[in-house]
Structures are given as structure tokens and as C-alpha cells.
matplotlib code that plots the C-alpha trace (Angstrom):
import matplotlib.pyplot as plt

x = [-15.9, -12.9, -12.4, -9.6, -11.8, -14.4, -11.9, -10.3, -13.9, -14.8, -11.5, -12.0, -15.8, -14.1, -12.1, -14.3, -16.8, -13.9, -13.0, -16.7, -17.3, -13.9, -14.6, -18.2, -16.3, -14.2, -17.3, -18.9, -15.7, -15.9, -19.9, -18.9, -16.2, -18.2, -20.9, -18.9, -17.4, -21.1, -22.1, -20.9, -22.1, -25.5, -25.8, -24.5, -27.3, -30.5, -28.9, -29.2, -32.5, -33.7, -31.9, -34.1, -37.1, -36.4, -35.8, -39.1, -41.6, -39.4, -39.9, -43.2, -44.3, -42.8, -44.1, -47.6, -47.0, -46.1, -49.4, -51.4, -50.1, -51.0, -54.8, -54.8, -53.5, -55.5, -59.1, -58.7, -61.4, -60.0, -60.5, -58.7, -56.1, -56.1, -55.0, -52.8, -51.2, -50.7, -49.4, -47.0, -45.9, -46.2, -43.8, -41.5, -41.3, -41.0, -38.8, -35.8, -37.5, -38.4, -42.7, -41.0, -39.9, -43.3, -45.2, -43.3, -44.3, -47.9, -47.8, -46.0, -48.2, -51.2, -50.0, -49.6, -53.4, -53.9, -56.9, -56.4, -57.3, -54.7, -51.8, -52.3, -52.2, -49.1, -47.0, -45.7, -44.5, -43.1, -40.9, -39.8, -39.0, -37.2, -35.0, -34.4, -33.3, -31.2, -33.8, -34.7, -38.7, -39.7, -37.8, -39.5, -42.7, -42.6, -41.4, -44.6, -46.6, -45.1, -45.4, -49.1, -50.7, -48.4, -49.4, -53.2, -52.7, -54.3, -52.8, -53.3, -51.2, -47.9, -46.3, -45.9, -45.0, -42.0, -40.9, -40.8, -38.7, -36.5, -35.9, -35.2, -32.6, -30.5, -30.3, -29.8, -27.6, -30.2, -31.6, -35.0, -35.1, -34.4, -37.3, -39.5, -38.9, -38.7, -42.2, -43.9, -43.3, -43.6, -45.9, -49.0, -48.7, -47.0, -50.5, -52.3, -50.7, -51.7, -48.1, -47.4, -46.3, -43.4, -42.2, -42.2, -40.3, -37.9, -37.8, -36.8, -33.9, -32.6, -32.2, -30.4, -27.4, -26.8, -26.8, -30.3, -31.6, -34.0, -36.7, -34.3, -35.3, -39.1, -38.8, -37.2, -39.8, -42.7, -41.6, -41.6, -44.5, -46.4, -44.2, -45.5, -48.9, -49.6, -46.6, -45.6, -45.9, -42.0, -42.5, -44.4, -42.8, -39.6, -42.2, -42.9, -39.5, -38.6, -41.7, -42.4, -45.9, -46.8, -50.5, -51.9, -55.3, -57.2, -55.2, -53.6, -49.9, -48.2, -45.2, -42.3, -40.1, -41.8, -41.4, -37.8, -37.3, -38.5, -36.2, -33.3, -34.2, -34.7, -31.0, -32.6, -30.2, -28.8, -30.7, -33.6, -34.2, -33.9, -36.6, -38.8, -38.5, -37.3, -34.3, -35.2, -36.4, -33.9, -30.9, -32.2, -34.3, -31.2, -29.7, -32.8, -32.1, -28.6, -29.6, -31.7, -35.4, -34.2, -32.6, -36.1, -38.0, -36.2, -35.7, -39.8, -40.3, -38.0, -40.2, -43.4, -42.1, -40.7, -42.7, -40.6, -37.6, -37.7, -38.6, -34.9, -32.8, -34.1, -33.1, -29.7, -29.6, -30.1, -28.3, -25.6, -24.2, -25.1, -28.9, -29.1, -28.4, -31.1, -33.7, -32.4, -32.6, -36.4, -37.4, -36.0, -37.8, -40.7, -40.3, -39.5, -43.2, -44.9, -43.0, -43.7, -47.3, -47.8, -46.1, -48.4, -51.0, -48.3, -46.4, -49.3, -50.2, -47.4, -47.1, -50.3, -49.9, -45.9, -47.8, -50.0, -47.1, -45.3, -48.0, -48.3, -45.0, -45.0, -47.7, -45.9, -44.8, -41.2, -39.4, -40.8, -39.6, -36.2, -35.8, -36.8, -34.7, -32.0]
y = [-12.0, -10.4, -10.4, -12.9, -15.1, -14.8, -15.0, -18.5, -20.2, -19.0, -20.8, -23.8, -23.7, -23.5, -26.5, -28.2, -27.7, -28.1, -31.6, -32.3, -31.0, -33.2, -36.1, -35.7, -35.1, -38.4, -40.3, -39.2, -40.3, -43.3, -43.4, -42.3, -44.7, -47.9, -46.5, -46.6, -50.3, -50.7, -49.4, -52.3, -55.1, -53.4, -52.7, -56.5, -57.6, -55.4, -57.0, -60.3, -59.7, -57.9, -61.0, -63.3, -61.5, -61.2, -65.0, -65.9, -64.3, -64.9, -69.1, -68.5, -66.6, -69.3, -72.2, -70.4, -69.8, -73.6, -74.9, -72.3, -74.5, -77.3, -75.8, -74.9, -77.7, -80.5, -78.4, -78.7, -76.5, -74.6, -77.5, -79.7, -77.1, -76.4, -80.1, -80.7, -77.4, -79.3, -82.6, -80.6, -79.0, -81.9, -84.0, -80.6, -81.0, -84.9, -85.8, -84.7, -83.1, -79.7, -78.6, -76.7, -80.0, -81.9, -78.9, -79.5, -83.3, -82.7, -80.7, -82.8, -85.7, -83.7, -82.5, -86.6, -86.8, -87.6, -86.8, -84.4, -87.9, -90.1, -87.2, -87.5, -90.9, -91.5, -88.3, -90.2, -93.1, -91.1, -89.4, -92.4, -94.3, -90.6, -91.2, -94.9, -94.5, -91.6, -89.6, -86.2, -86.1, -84.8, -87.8, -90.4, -88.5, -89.4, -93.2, -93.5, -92.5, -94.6, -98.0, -96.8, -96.6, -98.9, -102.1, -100.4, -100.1, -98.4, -95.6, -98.3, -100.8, -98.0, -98.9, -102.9, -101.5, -99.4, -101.8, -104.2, -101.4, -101.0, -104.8, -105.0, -102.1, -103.4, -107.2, -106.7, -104.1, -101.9, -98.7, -97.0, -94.6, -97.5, -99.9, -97.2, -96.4, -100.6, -101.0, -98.2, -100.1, -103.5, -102.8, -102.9, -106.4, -108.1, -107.1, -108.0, -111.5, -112.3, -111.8, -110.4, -106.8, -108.8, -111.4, -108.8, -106.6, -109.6, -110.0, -106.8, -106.1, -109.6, -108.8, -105.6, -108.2, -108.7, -105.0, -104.8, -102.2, -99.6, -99.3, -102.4, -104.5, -103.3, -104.0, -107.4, -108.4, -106.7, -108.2, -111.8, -112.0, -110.7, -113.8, -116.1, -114.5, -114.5, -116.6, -115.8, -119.5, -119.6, -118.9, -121.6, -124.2, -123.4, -123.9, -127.2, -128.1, -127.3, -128.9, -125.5, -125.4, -121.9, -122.0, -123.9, -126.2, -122.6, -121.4, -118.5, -117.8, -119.4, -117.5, -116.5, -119.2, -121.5, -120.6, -120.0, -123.3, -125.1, -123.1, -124.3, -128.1, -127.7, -126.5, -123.9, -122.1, -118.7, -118.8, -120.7, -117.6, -115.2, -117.4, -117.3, -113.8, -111.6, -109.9, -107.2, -109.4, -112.9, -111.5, -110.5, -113.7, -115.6, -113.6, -114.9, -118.2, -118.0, -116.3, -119.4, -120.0, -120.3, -117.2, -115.3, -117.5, -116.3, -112.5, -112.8, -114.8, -112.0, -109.5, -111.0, -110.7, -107.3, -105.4, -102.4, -102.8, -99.1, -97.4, -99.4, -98.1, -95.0, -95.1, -96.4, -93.4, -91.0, -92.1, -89.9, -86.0, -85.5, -86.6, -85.2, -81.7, -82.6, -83.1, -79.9, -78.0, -79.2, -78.3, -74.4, -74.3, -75.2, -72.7, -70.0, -71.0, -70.5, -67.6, -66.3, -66.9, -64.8, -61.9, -62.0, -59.8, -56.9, -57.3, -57.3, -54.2, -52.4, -53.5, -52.2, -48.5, -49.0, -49.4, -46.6, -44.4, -45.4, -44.4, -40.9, -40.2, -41.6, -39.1, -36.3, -33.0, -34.4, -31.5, -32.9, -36.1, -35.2, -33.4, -36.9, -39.0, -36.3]
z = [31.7, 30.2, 26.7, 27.1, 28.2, 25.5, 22.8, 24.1, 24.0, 20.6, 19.8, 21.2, 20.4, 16.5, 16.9, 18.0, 15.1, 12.8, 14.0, 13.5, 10.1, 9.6, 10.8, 9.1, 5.7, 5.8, 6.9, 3.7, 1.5, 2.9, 1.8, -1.6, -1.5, -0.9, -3.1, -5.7, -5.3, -4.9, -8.1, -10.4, -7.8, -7.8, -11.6, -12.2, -9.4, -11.7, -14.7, -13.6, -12.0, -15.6, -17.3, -15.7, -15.6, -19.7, -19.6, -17.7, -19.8, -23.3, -22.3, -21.4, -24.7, -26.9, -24.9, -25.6, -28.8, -29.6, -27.9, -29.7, -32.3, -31.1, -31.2, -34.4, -35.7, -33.3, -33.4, -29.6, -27.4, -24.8, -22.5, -23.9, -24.9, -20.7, -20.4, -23.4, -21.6, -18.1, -19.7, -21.4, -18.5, -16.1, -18.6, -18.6, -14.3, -14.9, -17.7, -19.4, -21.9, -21.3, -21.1, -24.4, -26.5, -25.5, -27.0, -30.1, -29.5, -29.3, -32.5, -34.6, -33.3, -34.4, -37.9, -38.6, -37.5, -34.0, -31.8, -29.1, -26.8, -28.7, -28.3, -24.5, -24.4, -26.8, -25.3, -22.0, -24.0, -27.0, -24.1, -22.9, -26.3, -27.1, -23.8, -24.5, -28.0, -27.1, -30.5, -30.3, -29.7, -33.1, -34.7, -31.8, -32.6, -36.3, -35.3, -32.8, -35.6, -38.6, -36.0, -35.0, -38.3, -40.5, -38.2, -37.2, -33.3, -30.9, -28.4, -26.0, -27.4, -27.8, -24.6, -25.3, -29.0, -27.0, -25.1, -28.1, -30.3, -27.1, -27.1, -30.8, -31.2, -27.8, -29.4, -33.0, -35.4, -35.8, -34.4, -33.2, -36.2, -39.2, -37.0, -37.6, -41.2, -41.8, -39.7, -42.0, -45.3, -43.5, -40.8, -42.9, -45.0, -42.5, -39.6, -43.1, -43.8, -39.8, -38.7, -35.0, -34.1, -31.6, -34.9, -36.9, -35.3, -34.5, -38.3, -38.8, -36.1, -37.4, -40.7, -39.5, -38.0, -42.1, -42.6, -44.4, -42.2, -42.2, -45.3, -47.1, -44.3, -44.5, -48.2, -48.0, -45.3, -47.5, -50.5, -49.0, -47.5, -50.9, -53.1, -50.1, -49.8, -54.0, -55.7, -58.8, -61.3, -60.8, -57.3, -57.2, -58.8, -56.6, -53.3, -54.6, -55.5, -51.6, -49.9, -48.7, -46.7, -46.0, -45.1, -42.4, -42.7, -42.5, -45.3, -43.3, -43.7, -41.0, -38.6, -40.4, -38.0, -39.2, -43.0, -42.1, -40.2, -43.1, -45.9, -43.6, -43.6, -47.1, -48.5, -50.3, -52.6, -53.4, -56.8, -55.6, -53.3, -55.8, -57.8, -55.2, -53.2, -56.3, -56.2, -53.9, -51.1, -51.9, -50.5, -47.1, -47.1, -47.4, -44.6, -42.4, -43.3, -41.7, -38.6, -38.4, -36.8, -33.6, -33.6, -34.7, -32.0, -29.3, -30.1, -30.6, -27.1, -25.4, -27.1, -25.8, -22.4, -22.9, -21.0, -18.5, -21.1, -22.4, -19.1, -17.3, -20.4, -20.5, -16.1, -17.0, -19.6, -17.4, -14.3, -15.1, -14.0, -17.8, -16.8, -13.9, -15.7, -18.5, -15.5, -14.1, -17.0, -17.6, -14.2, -14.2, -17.3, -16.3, -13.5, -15.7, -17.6, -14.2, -13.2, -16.5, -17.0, -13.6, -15.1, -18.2, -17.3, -16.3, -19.3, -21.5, -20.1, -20.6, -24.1, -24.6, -23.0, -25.1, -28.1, -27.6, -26.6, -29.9, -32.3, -30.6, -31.3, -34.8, -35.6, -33.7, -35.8, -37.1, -35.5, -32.2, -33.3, -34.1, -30.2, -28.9, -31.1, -30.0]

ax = plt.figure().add_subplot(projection="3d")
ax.plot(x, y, z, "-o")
ax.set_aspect("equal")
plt.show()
């Protein structure tokens, strides 16, 4: 082969390798290039993943925390810690109220002296009189537990108490919160003079149409039920003036609408009242009066027949984009509890070899401390 020959293919043989290496060369740019407009994507994408990963165990802790509280402060066993846990949780998937709030529930609930048994029992309802009343649960916690031991009821008897509260506060100027605080001064003379939980609380949102609402309205009822239960000599007299009965042939008291329908026939007067109520409990006696018996007879019927009131207001309160976000709110968070209670273990772990790495360098030489820090 002459040397021509050889020459012209080692020049074509050196184009050709240069295309290659050049083509080669912008296909790496172009790698370099999309990594980079990759970079931010990608670091936003960890961030996010870390963010929730951070969120996950963080509502997990504090939900763990809050029913280690609730142990402590019930005496629960870790049984019944196990199923306070689920209800809490369940009511977290189910409700509005986040697995979170319902732990906070079940402690305040237990702090005011519930069993670990009545705390299961009352947390469904307390939810639901919560969601009715449009009250955060630590205030509809501390209602449940005024009405419950102010007229002596039972666990059992708190969802007909509910539904009578939701009835009261939707017919009368009055709310859950001042019912409450009027039931607990009222609540325990008026189940002691023999009046019922429904007339009672009929007494009660009544007297809030006259503005005498929350503990005036438990003292006004309170108050008149102790003049009618142990009249004063004046008292008395004033009774007699008015032909006022107020004991039947047993000699208990008899229903307030029918003390009330009786002051009405009789023209009692402004003065007369204060006479015979005191001047604490006359004025919102008086406003009874004019609201009239038939008034309170009613409002107590519809509160006798009030059962599924609370659970269609709280559906009506709820039936809206800003429920719908509540709910979905409560179920992520519940998610992020399961999630998070997976990744205990694996974060325990590596907050125990973390520790462990920490003290060795706290009891490192400073010098060598100082080069790290550095």
C-alpha cells in the first residue's frame, strides 16, 4: 500500500473518532444540563418526602404522649390504655375531630374523675354534642361532666341528655356552654326536689329568652325551688295569699308548669315575687311567668321526644366544603399516627445509637471537638 494510501485512512479514521468523541461530548452537556434542571425538582421531592416523614412521627409522638396522659391520670392498665388508644383513633378516622383532640377529650374527662369504662362510653357523644354546638371538645368535655354529676346520671343516660341540650339551645336564647354552667348550680336541687332532667333544662333555656342565662338562670331556678322547697314565714304568707299549692297529696313538689300555671292564674305581682323567690331568684321567676306554662310544657314535651336531635345538627353542620375539610383533615391525621407508629421502632433506634454518638463526642479531647465543630 503506498504511503498515500495509509496516510488518507488515518485521516478519515481521525474524523471519524473526532465526530464521535463530539457527539459524545454534547450528549453529556445535555446530561449535565437536565441534571441540573433536575437538581431543584429532586432536592424539592426529598424535602417533601423528609417533611412528611418529619410530620408522621412528630403526630404520632404527641398523640402518644397525650394518651400516656390519659394513663396516668385514669390508672388505666395497658388494656384498657390499648382500647382507650383505638377509640381515640377510631373517633380520629370517624369524626371531625382529629384521634389528637379525642385524646385531649379522654384526659380532661379523666382529670374531672371518670372511670376508664365511663370515658369510653361518654367520648362518642361528647364528640357529637362538640359538633352540634359548634364547642371545642375540652369545653364540651367540661359541659358533659357538669350535666353528669350536677343531676347524678349515668354514662348511659348522656345521649338523651345531648339530645335534650341540642333541643334547648336551637329553641331558646341560650347556648350549650351557659346550659352547662346553669345545669351545674341547678342540676343538683332541681334532680333533688324530684324535678325532670327534660323540664329542667326547659326551665333553663326559657329563662335565657329574658336574658338570664348561664349560672343567673341556674341560680334563679336554684333559688326557687329552695323558697318553694323550705319557705321562708314571708314566703309563706305570700303562698297563702296566692292560693299557691306546691306539693301534691304525697307532699312532693309538683312540676314547675304547674307552679308556673298557677302564679299566672293568680296575678302575682312584681313585689309579691320578690317576697316570695328573693331577689336573686324573683326577677327570673317573673320572666317564667310571662313565657307562660304552656310555653315550658311544650319545650319539655319536644325535649321528651328529642331523641336523634344532636346527631341531624351536627349532619347539617357538617354538610359543607368547610366539613368536608375538617373530616379530611381528621383522616390524614390519623394516617400520619399509623404511618407513624410503624416508623417507631427505626426511629427509636436511631435516637438511641444518636445519643450514644453525642456523649462520645461530648467527652472527646476539646481540640478534637473544635476540628468537628469546624
Amino acid at each position: 500500500m503506498a504511503l498515500s494510501d495509509d496516510i488518507t485512512i488515518a485521516v478519515e479514521a481521525r474524523d471519524m473518532a473526532s465526530g464521535a468523541l463530539n457527539r459524545v461530548g454534547t450528549s453529556l452537556g445535555k446530561i449535565r444540563s437536565q441534571v441540573r434542571e433536575l437538581r431543584l425538582p429532586l432536592a424539592a421531592i426529598t424535602a417533601l418526602i423528609g417533611g412528611i416523614g418529619f410530620t408522621m412521627v412528630k403526630t404520632f409522638a404527641a398523640f402518644e404522649q397525650q394518651m400516656a396522659r390519659v394513663q396516668a391520670v385514669s390508672g388505666a392498665t395497658e388494656e384498657q390504655l390499648l382500647a382507650l388508644t383505638e377509640l381515640a383513633k377510631e373517633m380520629g378516622r370517624t369524626t371531625k375531630f382529629t384521634a389528637q383532640q379525642s385524646a385531649e377529650a379522654l384526659t380532661f374527662m379523666a382529670q374531672a374523675g371518670m372511670t376508664v369504662q365511663e370515658q369510653m362510653a361518654a367520648l362518642p357523644d361528647t364528640l357529637l354534642l362538640a359538633t352540634a354546638g359548634a364547642l371545642d371538645l375540652a369545653t364540651s368535655a367540661d359541659l358533659v361532666t357538669n350535666v353528669l354529676a350536677g343531676f347524678g346520671l349515668e354514662t348511659d343516660d348522656l345521649s338523651t341528655a345531648v339530645d335534650v341540650l341540642s333541643v334547648g339551645f336551637t329553641s331558646a336564647n341560650t347556648d350549650l356552654t351557659q346550659l352547662g354552667q346553669a345545669f351545674s348550680i341547678a342540676g343538683p336541687v332541681a334532680k333533688s326536689a324530684g324535678i325532670s332532667f327534660e323540664e329542667t333544662a326547659a326551665v333553663l333555656s326559657l329563662l335565657g329568652n329574658a336574658g338570664i342565662q348561664s349560672t343567673r338562670a341556674g341560680t334563679t331556678l336554684r333559688g326557687a325551688l329552695a323558697r318553694l322547697l323550705s319557705p321562708t314565714k314571708q314566703a309563706s304568707a305570700i303562698m297563702t295569699e296566692l292560693n299557691l299549692v306546691v306539693e301534691d297529696s304525697e307532699g312532693k313538689l309538683l312540676g314547675m308548669a304547674e307552679v308556673v300555671e298557677q302564679l299566672e292564674k293568680s296575678g302575682i305581682t312584681a313585689g309579691q315575687a320578690m317576697q316570695l323567690f328573693g331577689l336573686r331568684a324573683g326577677p327570673g321567676m317573673l320572666a317564667l311567668i310571662s313565657e307562660g306554662s304552656d310555653a315550658l310544657r311544650t319545650l319539655t314535651e319536644e325535649m321528651e321526644n328529642s331523641a336523634g336531635t344532636a346527631e341531624e345538627i351536627a349532619a347539617i353542620q357538617l354538610d359543607t366544603l368547610g366539613g368536608a375539610f375538617l373530616r379530611l383533615k381528621s383522616a390524614i391525621e390519623s394516617l400520619w399516627i399509623t404511618f407513624g407508629e410503624r416508623l417507631k421502632p427505626a426511629i427509636e433506634l436511631i435516637a438511641e445509637k444518636l445519643k450514644i454518638l453525642a456523649n462520645f463526642i461530648d467527652n472527646l479531647n476539646p481540640k478534637w471537638q473544635t476540628m468537628i465543630l469546624i
